[in-house]
N, C-alpha and C positions, 0 to 999 in steps of 0.2 A: 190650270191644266198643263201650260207650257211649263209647269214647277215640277210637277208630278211626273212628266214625261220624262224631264232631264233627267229627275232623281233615280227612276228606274232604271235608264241608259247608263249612268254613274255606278248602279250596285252593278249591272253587269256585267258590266266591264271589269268594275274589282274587281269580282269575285271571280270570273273564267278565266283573269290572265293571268292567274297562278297556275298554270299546269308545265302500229305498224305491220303488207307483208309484200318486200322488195328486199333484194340484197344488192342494191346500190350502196355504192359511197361519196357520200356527197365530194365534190371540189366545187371551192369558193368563186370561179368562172363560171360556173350555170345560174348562179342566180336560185332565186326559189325552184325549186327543184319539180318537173310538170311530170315525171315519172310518181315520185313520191304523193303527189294529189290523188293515186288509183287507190291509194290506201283508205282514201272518203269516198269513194263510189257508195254511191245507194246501195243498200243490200242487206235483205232480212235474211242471217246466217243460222243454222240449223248447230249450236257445238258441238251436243251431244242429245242423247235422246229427252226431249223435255226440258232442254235451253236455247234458248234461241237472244240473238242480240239485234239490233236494228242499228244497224252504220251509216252513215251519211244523212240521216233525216237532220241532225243538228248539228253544231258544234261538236257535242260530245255523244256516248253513244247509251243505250237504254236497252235493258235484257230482261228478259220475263223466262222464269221459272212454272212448267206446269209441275203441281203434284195430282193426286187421286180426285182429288175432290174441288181444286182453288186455284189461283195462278200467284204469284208473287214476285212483281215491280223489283229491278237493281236501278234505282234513278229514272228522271223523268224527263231526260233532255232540256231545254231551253223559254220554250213558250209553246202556250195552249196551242197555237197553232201545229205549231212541227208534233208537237204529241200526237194530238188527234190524226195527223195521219198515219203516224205509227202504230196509234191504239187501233187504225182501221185493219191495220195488216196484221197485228197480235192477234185482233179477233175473228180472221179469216181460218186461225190456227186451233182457236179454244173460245168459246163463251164461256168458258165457268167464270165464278166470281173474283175477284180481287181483293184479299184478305191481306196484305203487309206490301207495304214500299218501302224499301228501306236508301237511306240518303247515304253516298257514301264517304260525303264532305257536305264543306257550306257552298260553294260555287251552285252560282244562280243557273248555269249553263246545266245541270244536271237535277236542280229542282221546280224552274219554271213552268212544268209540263203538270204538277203535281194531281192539279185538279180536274184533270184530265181521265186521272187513273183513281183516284178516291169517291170512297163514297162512304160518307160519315156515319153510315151505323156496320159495316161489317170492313171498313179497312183499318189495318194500324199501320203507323207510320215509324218505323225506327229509326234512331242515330245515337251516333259515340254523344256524349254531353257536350260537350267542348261547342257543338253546332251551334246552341243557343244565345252565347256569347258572340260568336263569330257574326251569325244574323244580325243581331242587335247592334255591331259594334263598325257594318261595312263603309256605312257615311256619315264619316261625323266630321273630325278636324281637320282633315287632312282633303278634305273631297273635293275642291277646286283645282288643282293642280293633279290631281290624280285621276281628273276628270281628263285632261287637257293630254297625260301623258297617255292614258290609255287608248284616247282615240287615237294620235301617232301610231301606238304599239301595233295597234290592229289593222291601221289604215283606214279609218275608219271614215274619212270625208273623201276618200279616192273612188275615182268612177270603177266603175265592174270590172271592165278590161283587165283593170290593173291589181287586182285581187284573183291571186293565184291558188292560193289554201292560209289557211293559218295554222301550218308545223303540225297540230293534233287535230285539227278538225278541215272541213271544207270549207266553212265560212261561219260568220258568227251572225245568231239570231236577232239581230238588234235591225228593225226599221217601223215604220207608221202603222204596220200592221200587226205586228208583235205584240200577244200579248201574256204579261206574267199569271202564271198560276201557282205561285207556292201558297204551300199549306205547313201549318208549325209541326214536327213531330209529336208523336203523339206519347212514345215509350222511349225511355233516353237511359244507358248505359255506361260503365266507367271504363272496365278493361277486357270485359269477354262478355257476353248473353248468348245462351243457347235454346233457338225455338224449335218446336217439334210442329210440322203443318202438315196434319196426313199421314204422319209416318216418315216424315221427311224430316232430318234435321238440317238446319243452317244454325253455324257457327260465326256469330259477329263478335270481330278482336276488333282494338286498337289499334293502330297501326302508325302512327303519327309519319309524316312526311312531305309532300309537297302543302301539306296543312296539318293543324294541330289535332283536329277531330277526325281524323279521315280512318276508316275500317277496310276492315276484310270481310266478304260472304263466302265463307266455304262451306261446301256440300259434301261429305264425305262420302258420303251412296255415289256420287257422281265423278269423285274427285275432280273436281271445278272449283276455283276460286275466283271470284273476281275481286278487283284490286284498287277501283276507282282510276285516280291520278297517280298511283306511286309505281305505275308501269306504264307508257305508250310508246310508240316507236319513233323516238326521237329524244334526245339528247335528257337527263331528268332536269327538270327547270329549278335548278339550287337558285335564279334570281327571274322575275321579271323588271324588265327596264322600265316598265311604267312605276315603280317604287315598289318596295315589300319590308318586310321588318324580316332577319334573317333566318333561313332557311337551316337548320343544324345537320349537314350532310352523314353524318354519321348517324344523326335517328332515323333515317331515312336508311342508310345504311342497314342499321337494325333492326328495321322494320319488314323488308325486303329479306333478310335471313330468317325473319322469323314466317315469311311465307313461303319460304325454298324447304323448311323442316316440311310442308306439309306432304310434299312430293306428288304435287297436282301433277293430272294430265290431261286438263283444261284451264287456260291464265284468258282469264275476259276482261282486256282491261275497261273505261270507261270512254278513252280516244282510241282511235284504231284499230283492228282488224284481231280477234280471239288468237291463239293459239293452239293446237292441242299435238300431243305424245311427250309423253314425258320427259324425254331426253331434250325435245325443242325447249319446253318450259325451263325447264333446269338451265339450259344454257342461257336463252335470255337471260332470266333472272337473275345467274351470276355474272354476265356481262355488263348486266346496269347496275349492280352493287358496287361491280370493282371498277367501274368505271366513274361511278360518284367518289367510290373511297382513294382512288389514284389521286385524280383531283385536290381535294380534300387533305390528302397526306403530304405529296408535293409539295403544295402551296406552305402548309406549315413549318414542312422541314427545310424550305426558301426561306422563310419569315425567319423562323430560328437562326440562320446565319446572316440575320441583317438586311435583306435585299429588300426591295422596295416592292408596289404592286407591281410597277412597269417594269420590272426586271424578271418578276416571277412570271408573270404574264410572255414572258420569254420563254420560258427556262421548262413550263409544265406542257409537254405534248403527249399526248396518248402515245402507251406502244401502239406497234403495228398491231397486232388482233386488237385490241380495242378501238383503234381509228378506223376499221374496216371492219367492224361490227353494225349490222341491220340494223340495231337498236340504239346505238349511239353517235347517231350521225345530230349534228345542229341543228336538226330544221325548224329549232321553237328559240333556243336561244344560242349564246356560244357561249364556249367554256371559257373565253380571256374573262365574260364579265363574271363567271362561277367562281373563278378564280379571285378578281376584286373582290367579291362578296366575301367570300370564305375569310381572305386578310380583314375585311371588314367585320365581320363577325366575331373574329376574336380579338383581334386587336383598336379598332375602330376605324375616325377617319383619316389620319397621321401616318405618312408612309412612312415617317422616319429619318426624310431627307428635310434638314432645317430648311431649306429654301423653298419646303410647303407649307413651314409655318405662319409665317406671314406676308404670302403670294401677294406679287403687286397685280392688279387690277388688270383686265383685259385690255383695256385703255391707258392704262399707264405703260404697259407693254408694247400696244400699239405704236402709241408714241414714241417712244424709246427705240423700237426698231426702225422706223419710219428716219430718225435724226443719225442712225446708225448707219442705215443704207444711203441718205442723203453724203454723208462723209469720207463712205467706201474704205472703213476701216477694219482691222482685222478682232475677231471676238476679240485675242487673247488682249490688241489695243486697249481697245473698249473697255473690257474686265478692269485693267488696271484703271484709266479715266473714272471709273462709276464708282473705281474703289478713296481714288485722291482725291472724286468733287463731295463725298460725303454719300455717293448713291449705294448703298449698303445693300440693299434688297437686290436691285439689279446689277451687282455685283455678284452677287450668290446664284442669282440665274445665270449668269454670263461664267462664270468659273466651272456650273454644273455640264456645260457645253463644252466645253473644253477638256473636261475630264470625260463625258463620256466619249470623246473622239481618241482617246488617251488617259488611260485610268494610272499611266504616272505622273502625271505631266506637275510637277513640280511648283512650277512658278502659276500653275489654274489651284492648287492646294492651299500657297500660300495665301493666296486672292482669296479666296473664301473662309482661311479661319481669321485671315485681320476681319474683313466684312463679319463676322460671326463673334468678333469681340468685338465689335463695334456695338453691331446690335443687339448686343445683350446688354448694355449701358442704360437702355432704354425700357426694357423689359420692368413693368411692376410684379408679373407673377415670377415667384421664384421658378417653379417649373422652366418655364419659355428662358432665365435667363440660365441657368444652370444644364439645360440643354445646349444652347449656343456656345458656351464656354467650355465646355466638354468635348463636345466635336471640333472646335478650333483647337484643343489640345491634340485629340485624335490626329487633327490634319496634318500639325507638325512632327505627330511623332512620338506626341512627349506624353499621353495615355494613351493606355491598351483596353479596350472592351467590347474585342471580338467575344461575340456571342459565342462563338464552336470554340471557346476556352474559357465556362464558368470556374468559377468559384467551385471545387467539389467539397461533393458533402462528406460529411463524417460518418464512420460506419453508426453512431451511437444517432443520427438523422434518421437514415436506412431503420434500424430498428423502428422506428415510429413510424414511418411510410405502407402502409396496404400493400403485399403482395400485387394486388389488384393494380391498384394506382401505376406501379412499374413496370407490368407487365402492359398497359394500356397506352406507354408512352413508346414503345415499340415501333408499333406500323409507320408513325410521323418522323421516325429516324430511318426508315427501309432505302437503301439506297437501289433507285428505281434502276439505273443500268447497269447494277453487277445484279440483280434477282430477274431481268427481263426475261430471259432463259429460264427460271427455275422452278417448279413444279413438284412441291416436296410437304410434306405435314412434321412436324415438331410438336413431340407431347412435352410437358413439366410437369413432374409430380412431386411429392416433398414428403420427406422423412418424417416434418413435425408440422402435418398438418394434411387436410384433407382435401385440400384446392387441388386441381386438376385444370391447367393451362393445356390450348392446342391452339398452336401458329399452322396457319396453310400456307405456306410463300407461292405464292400463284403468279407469275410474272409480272412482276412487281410489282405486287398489292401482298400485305402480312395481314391476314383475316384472323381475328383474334377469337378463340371462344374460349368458353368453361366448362364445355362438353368433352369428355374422355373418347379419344376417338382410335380404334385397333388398329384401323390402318394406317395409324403412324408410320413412316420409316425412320424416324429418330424418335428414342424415349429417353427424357435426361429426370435423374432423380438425384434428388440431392436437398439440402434443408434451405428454408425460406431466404435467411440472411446470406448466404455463401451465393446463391442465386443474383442478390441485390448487386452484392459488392462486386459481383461481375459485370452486371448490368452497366452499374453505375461507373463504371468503369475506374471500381478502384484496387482490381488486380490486372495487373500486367500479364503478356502472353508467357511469361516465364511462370509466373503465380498462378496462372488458372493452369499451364503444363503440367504443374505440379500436382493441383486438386485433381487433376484426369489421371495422373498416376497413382496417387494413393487413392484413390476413390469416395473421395471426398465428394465427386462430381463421377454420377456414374452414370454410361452412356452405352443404351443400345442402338447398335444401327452404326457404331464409328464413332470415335472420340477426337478424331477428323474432322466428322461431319458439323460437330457441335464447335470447333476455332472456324470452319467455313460456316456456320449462321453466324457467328457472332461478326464475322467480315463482312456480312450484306449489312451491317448498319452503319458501316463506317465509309470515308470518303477517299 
């Protein structure tokens, strides 16, 4: 029994630590924020005529649809327990029967209730497919250590006192009395199903994002969408710190655009508190898009010029509307570790600085600083000593100190590319040694492979390159503080060919679509290739002057306007 109990406490834990109505902004001196916990108050909310959500019964939140004849379940909260007193309040509203539940992810925190609301000859159970994997697949290799992290994550061995909210919920379902009710789907989906119940239709998409299976239930009669996790009031969780395999912030991105076309005006998510009027909906929603893709973009066009996580980690802070946006404040995670993840997602776990590639030991460190403080001597000392008694590694830590107190510092440069031909001596993988020898080049001087100075391509490349592909490398080149200010749409159309590009430069986010949009205020026409070689920046401002004069590049809205976007991508 004590097997089966843990195991349980283990899947739910996974599965809910992957995932708002205050206009606070959080600052890092409050601590968990006791304003923001009113956003889990109890409370069966009425959205609109015939929806209705129940907030604060669990972790996450649970909404019943009446139609004519039936009611239909959006998720089932946590455990039979917390259900059933929610199913008491549902049916103070409606006895009719319970014909469809639909899951809007795999998280236990929103199917544990299940059995609560089923009844095996007149319910069906829907989900995206992707669930049944996910189900199958929450404890298996990795489950000790995942165990261990997510009780940290949640707090989970801390007295009450000390448990303030958890970021999207008031607390998590997890104790001796808790008990699971999932039940397996029962009709499973790839990209869209559309059911009619009553006369009602619900439209379930995919929507991939804080998970790979996760949906949308819109109601077009109602315009009401709910959303599961890929909306609540706080920050989108691109990572949890109890472990995740990465999160691709741009599907997420695109998932989010694809529920802003619908032009709700009811957003229910699955934590915190409904919204409704159209305009609220719409702003959220494009506040938490551009606030993942800020993110997201940043970080990469960091990575692009070399810089490490802990540099980037510096360098990406929200503009002002986005930092002081309802919906994107930290209360579940923070964006420095959104920001790791995303470097880690595309590139892995190598920042890039050889002195991470083979880090001496916490203890080896220890000691080494311990003999250093005993001596009372100066790093740059030391640097030199660790470099002439053979200490190569802590050489490379000790030079990397010294450079950052001083990014000329000459004789911390020298120190680290001898240390860096040293140990490349030793290196069997070609990689590891052909990396340390390259940067000790770099250090003196004597190679160049600054990243913001590739290799360009050849126009005869460009011809083989996707429209698509180029236009998609965009947003991660936006330079975020010359666009902060700018609020503008850019269409692209083409001569020899039927693609239709539209840039929004929205204060510093480039939202990229394929949608033709009239209220452009710039429209540039011109042929695919002529486009590229601009891009790719293998015509000069003299060269692309020229194409705007003979109209080679033709431009409504300002031929002005089109040398000022192509200036927001540069530095």
């Amino acid at each position: 029994m004590k097997i089966l109990i843990s195991f349980f406490f283990f899947t739910f834990l996974v599965s809910c630590g992957d995932q708002n109505q205050s206009n606070e902004t959080f600052s890092s001196d409050q601590g968990l924020s006791q304003e923001h916990k009113k956003e889990f108050k109890k409370d069966l909310i009425e959205v609109t005529e015939d929806i209705y959500v129940g907030v604060g019964y669990g972790l996450a939140n649970s909404i019943m649809i009446e139609t004519e004849n039936s009611l239909v379940i959006v998720d089932t909260l946590g455990s039979v327990e917390r259900a059933e007193e929610l199913y008491q309040d549902f049916r103070e509203i409606s006895e009719k029967p319970i014909v469809a539940i639909v899951y809007t992810h795999n998280h236990l925190d929103h199917l544990g209730g299940a059995t609560v609301f089923y009844n095996e000859n007149e319910t069906e159970i829907y989900a995206q497919e992707n669930i049944i994997y996910n189900l199958d697949n929450i404890a298996t290799t990795i489950r000790p250590i995942i165990f261990q992290r997510s009780a940290r994550q949640f707090g989970i061995p801390l007295p009450e006192e000390e448990i303030v909210h958890q970021g999207i919920g008031g607390f998590l379902e997890i104790n001796d009395q808790e008990t699971l009710g999932l039940v397996r789907p029962t009709i499973l989906f790839d990209d869209e199903l559309t059911i009619e119940i009553d006369n009602l239709t619900f439209v379930l998409a995919h929507v991939p994002g804080e998970t790979d299976d996760h949906l949308y239930v819109w109601i077009p009669k109602k315009k009401a969408v709910m959303v599961g996790d890929n909306f609540y009031r706080s920050f989108a969780n691109l990572y949890a710190i109890r472990g995740t395999k990465f999160r691709n912030p741009m599907e997420w991105v695109d998932s989010l655009d694809k529920i802003r076309l619908l032009n709700a005006e009811h957003l229910v998510p699955s934590h915190s508190r409904p919204i409704s009027g159209k305009e609220n909906v719409e702003k959220a929603l494009t506040d938490y898009r551009d606030g993942i893709q800020f993110v997201h973009d940043q970080t990469i066009r960091y990575a692009n010029k070399g810089l490490t996580p802990d540099e980037i980690v510096q360098k990406v802070k929200l503009p002002k509307h986005l930092a002081e946006s309802p919906y994107l404040q930290p209360f579940y995670g923070s964006i420095s570790s959104y920001v790791r993840s995303t470097f880690s997602g595309y590139i892995g776990w190598f920042s890039g600085n050889i002195s991470d590639l083979h880090p001496l030991t916490v203890e080896e460190r220890a000691k080494k600083l311990e003999v250093m403080a005993q001596r009372q001597t100066k790093i740059s000392d030391e640097a030199q000593n660790a470099l002439d008694n053979g200490e190569y590694q802590w050489a490379l830590e000790l030079a990397d100190m010294l450079i950052a107190l001083d990014a000329n510092n000459t004789q911390a440069k020298n120190i680290k590319a001898a240390a860096a031909d040293q140990l490349a001596k030793f290196q069997l993988a070609s990689n590891d040694y052909y990396f340390y020898k390259t940067v000790a080049g770099e250090l003196r001087n004597e190679i160049d492979v600054n990243p913001s100075t590739p290799n360009r391509v050849t126009s005869e490349q460009l011809q083989a390159t996707p429209m698509k592909a180029i236009m998609k490398s965009l947003p991660v080149n936006l330079n975020a503080d010359k666009s902060v200010e700018i609020t503008k749409k850019y269409e692209f159309r083409f001569i020899d060919s039927e693609e239709v590009y539209t840039i929004h430069i929205r204060k510093g986010v480039a939202q990229l679509s394929k949608i033709p949009d009239s209220s452009a205020e710039v429209k540039v026409i011109t042929d695919q290739q002529t486009l590229k070689e601009v891009f790719a920046g293998l015509k000069n401002v003299a060269a692309i002057s020229l194409l705007l004069a003979n109209n080679t590049i033709e431009v409504e809205g300002g031929k002005l306007e089109f040398l000022k976007f192509l200036g927001l991508f540069t530095d």
